[in-house]
NULUMVEX-77493 format. One record per residue (C-alpha): residue number from 1; residue in one letter; chain; x, y, z. Coordinates in Angstrom, 3 decimals. Each point is the difference from the previous one (the first is absolute). Layout:
seq/type/mol/x/y/z
NUM/a/A/X/Y/Z
...
END
This chain:
seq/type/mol/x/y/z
1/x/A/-46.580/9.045/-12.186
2/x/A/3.481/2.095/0.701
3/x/A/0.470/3.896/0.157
4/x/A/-0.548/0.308/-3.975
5/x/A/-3.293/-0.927/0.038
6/x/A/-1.131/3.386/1.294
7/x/A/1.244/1.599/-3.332
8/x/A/-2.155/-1.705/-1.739
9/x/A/-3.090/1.477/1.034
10/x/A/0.516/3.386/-1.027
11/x/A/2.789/-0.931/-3.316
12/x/A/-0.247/2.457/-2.966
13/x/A/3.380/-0.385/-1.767
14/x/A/2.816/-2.384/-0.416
15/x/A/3.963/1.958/-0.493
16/x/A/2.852/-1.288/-2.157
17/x/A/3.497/0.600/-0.057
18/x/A/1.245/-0.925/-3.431
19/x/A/3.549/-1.235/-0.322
20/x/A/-0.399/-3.476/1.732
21/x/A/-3.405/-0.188/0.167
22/x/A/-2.014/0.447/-2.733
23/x/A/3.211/-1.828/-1.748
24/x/A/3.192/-1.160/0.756
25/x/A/2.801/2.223/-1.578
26/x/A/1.939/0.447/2.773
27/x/A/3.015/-2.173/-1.163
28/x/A/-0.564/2.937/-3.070
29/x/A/0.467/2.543/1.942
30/x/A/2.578/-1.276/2.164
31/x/A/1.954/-0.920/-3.491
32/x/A/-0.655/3.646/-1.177
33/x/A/1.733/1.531/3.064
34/x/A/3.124/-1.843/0.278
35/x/A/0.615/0.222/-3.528
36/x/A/-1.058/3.977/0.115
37/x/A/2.260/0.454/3.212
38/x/A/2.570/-1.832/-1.233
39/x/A/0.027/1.951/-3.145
40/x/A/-0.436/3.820/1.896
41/x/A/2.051/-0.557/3.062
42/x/A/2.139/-3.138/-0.448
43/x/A/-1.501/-1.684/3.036
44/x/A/-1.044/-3.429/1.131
45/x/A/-4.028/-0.491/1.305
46/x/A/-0.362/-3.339/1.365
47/x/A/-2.741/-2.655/-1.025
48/x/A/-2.492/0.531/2.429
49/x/A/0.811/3.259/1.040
50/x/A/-3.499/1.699/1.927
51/x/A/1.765/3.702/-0.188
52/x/A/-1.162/-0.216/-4.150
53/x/A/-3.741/-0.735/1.210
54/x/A/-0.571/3.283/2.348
55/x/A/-0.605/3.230/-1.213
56/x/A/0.173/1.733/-3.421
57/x/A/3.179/-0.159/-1.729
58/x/A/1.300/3.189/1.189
59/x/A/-0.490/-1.055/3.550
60/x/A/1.563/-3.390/-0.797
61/x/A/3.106/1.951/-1.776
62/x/A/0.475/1.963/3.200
63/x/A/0.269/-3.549/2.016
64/x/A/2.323/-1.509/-2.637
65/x/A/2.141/2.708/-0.813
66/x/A/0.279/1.149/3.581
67/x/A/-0.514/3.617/-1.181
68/x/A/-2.477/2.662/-1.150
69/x/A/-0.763/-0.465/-3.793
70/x/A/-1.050/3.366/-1.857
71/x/A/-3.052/-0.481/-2.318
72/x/A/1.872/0.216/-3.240
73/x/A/1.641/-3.412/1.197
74/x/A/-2.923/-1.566/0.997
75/x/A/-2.093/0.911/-2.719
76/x/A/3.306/-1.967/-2.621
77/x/A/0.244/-2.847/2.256
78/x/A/-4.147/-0.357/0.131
79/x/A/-0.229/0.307/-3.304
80/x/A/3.341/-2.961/-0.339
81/x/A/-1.672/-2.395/2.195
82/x/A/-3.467/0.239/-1.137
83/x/A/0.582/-0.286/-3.522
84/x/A/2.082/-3.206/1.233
85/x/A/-2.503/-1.110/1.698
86/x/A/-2.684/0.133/-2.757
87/x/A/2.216/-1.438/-2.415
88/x/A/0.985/-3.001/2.115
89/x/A/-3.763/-0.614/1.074
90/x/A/-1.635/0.178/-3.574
91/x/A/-2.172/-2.950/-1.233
92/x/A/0.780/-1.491/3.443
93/x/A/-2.656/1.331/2.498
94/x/A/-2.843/-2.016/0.737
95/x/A/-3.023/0.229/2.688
96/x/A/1.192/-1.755/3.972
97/x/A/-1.532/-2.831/0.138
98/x/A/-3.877/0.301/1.146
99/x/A/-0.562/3.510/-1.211
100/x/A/-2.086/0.036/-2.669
101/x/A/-2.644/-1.790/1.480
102/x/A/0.192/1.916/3.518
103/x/A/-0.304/3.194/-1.588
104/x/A/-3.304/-1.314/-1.604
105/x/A/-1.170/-0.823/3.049
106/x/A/0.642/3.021/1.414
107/x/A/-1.386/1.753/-2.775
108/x/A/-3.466/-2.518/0.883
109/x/A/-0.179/0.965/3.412
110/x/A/-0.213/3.999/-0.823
111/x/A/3.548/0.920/1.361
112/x/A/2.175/2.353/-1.354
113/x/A/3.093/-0.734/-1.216
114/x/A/3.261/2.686/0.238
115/x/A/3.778/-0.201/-0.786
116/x/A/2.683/1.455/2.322
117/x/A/3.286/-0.297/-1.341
118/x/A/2.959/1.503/0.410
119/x/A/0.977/-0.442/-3.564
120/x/A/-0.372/3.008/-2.574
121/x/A/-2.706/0.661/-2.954
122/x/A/2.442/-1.322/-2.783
123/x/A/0.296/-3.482/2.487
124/x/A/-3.392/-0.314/0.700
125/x/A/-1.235/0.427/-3.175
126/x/A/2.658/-2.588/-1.082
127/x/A/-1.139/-2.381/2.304
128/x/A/-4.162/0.057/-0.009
129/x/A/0.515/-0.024/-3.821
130/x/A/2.330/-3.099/-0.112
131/x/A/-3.004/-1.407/2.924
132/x/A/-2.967/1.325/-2.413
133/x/A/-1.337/1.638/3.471
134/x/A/0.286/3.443/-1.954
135/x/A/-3.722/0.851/1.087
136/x/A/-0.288/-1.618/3.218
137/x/A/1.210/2.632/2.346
138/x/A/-2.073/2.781/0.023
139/x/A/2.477/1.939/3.216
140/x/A/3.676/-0.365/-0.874
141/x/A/2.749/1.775/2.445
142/x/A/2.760/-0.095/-1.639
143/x/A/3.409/1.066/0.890
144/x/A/-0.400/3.645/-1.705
145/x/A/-2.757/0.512/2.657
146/x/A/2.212/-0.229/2.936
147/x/A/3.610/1.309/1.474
148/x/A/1.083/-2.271/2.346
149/x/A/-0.226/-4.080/-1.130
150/x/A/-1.574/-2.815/2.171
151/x/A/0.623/-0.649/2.552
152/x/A/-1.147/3.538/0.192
153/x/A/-3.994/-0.262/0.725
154/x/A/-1.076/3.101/-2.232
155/x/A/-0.526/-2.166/-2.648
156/x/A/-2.714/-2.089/1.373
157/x/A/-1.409/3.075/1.362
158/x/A/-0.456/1.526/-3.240
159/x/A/-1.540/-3.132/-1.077
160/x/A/-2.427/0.102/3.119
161/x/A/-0.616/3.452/-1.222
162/x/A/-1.210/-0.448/-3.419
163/x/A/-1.956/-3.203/0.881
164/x/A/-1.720/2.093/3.216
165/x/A/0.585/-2.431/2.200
166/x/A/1.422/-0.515/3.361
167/x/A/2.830/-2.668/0.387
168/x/A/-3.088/-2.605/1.885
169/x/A/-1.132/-0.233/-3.495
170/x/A/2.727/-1.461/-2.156
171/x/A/2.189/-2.741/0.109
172/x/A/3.512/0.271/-1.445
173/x/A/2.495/-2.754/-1.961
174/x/A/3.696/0.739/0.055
175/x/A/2.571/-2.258/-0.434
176/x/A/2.628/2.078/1.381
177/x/A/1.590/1.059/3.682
178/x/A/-0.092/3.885/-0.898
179/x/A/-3.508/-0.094/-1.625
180/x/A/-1.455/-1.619/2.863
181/x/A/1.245/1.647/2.453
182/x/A/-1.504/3.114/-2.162
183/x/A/-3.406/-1.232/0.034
184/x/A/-0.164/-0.987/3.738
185/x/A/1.359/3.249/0.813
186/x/A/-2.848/1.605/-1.869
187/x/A/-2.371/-2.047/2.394
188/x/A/-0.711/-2.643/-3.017
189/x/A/-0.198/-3.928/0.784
190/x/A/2.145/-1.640/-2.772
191/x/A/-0.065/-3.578/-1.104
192/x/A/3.378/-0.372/-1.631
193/x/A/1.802/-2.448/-2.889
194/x/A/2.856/-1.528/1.241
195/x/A/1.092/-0.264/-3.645
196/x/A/3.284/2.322/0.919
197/x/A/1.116/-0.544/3.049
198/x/A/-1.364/-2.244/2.904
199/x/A/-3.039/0.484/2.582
200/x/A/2.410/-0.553/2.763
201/x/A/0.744/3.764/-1.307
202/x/A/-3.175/1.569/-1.322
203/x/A/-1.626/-1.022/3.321
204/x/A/2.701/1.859/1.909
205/x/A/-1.129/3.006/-2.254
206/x/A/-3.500/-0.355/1.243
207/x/A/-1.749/-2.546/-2.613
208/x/A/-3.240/-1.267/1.311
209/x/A/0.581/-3.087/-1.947
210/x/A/2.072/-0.921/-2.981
211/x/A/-0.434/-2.328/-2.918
212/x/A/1.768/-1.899/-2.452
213/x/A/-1.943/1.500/-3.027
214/x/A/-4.054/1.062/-1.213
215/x/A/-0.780/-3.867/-0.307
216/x/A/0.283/-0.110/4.073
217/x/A/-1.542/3.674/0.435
218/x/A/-3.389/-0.729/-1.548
219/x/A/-1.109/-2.621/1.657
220/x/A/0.795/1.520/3.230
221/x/A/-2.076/3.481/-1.067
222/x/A/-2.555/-2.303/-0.902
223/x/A/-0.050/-1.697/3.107
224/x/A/-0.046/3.632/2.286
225/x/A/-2.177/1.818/-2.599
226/x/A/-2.327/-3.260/0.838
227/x/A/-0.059/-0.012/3.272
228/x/A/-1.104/3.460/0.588
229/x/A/-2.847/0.635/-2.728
230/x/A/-1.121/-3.456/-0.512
231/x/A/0.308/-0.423/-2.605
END
């Protein structure tokens, strides 16, 4: 059918990013920095601006600030624009469109489900609360789990690594430049969300194929997952 199909055949889990994915808080986040940066440093981050979407926040710091930024700082200004963030996104979050049902299909067909975020416990906890997807992902890599942010691939390989399985055996969904370039770099095939930025983009980054949310996804897993078991 295309070069996809093969995955299918031997497909034992199905990896999320978070932010922008699983919902779409992005303009939250975005929000939460400029007002944080503004506050901290005085300065001016764009609408738009991709530097905010790469990295952990003490990478992104170092880009912004043009300077190393001991951990003292970081951990005030995490701590700033997190708290922000929360506070802007509460009672607001709600599921992308299409997810619900496509992780119940997954859950039909056997796969396993893990998240890969970039985001830290206090976030994610935030988030799969808000979601009610508190007990659906039994492998979580979160951002305490890792040094160096997407698109950094040691993420996805510590995902990989608790699941024991090799990159052939998962698909990914980011939404993001910097997380897809993580994923293909750790040898993963990633059908993105072009929910944050455009496919013109994420394919540039290496997405297989990208979507406009889960209500396009599904029926196109159903279609593959068809077409090589018959069923």
């Amino acid at each position: 059918m295309n070069e996809i199909l093969p995955k299918f055949a031997d497909l034992r889990a199905v990896l999320f990013d978070m932010d922008g994915v699983l919902t779409q808080n992005t303009p939250f986040h975005e929000l939460a920095w400029r007002q944080a940066a503004g506050q901290q440093y005085g300065i001016d981050i764009p609408e738009g601006d991709l530097r905010i979407h790469a990295g952990k926040n003490s990478e992104i710091l170092q880009v912004l600030l043009n300077r190393e930024v001991p951990e003292e700082e970081v951990q005030h200004f995490h701590h700033l624009k997190e708290s922000t963030y929360r506070d802007l996104a509460r009672g607001s979050l709600e599921p992308t469109l299409g997810l619900k049902a496509y992780l119940n299909w997954l859950q039909e067909q056997n796969l396993q489900v893990a998240l890969v975020t970039g985001a830290d416990r206090p976030n994610v906890d935030f988030v799969l609360q808000a979601l009610g997807l508190t007990d659906t992902f039994a492998v979580q890599i979160t951002s305490e789990l890792f040094e160096k942010g997407k698109p950094d691939p040691t993420c996805y390989h510590l995902a990989l690594q608790q699941l024991g399985l090799t990159p052939a055996q998962v698909l990914v969904h980011e939404d993001s430049p910097a997380g897809t370039a993580a994923a293909v770099a750790a040898g993963c095939t990633v059908l993105a969300l072009g929910t944050t930025t455009t496919p013109e983009v994420l394919q540039t980054r290496g997405a297989a194929k990208v979507f406009r949310d889960f209500t396009d996804i599904l029926p196109f897993m159903q279609r593959h997952q068809s077409a090589v078991t018959g069923r």
